[in-house]
C-alpha positions in Angstrom: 0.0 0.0 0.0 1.1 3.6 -1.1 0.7 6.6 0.9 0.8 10.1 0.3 0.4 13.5 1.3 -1.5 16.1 -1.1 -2.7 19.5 -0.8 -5.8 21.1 -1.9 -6.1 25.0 -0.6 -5.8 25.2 2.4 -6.4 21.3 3.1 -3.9 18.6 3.5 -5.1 15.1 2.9 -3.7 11.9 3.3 -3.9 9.0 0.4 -3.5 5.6 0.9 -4.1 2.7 -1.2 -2.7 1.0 -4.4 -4.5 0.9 -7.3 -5.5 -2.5 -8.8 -7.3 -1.7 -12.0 -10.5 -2.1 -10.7 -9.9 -6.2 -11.2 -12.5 -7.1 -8.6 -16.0 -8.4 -9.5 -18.6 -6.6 -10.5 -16.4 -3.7 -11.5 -15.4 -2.5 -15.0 -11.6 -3.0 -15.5 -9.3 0.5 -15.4 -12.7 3.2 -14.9 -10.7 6.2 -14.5 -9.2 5.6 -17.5 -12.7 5.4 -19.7 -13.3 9.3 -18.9 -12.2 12.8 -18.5 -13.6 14.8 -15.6 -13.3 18.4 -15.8 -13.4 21.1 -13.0 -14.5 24.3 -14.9 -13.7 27.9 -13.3 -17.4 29.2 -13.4 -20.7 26.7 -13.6 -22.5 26.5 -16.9 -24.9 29.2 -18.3 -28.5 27.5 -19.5 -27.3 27.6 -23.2 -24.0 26.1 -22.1 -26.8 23.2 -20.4 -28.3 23.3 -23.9 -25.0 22.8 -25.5 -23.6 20.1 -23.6 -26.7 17.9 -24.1 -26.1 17.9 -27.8 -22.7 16.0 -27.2 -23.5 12.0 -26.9 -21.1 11.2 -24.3 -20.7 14.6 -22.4 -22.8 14.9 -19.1 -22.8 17.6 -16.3 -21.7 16.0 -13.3 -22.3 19.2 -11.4 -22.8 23.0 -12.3 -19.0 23.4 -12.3 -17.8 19.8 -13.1 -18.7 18.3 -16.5 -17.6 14.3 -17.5 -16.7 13.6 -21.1 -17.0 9.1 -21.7 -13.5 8.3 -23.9 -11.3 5.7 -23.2 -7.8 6.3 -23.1 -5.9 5.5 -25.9 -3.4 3.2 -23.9 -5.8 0.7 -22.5 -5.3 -2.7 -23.5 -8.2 -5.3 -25.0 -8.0 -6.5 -21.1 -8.8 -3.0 -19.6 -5.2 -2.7 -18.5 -2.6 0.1 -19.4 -0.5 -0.2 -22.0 1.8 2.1 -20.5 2.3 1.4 -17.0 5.4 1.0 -15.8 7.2 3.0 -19.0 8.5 6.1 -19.3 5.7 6.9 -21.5 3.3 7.0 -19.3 1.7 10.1 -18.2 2.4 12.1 -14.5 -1.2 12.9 -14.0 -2.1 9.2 -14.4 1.1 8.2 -12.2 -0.2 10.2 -9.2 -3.9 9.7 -9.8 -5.9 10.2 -8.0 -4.8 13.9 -6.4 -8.2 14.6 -4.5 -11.1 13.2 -2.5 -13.1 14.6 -5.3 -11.6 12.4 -8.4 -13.0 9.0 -7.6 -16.3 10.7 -6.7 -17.7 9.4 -9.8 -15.5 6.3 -9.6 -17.3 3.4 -7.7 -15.2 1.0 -5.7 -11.6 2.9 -6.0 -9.6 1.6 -3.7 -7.7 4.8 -2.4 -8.7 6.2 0.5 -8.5 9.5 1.5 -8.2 11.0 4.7 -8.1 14.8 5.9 -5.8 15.7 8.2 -5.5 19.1 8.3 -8.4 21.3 7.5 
């Protein structure tokens, strides 16, 4: 198990856990890797709303976080990455997940995250 220490603000969390693709059952293999979750600065106008809906594949999680359904490009037939363990592979990915707030939409992540300092 991997721990570390991450910042958000003025909040200092602890994450523990090590990721095993999501190979348990009744999960799909490698889920943060079939999607792109965005933070956006400012929530969405009503046309914005109106925009979003015409995109297959593009949902409003929240006002001010939007998810967009595309699998990476690494993941293997298996739903593992192609990648791990290269050089090749991506920072964000290696330290993934940064926040409480990335596996929100990611049921049964294993990382755990615990604040301890508010």
């Amino acid at each position: 198990m991997t721990t570390a220490y991450i910042s958000e603000g003025t909040k200092l969390w602890k994450r523990s856990g090590e990721c095993d693709s999501c190979r348990r059952p009744g999960l799909v293999p490698a889920q943060c890797c079939r999607a792109i979750i965005l933070d956006l600065a400012y929530p969405f106008s009503a046309d914005q709303q109106k925009w979003l809906e015409l995109h297959p594949g593009a949902s409003a999680l929240t006002p001010t976080k939007i998810r967009i359904d595309i699998p990476c490009g690494a993941l293997s037939a298996d739903g593992l990455c192609s990648l791990y363990g290269s050089d090749e592979r991506p920072e964000v990915c290696r330290d993934y997940p940064m926040r409480p707030g990335d596996i929100e939409e990611t049921p049964g992540c294993i990382y755990e995250f615990e604040l301890i300092k508010e």
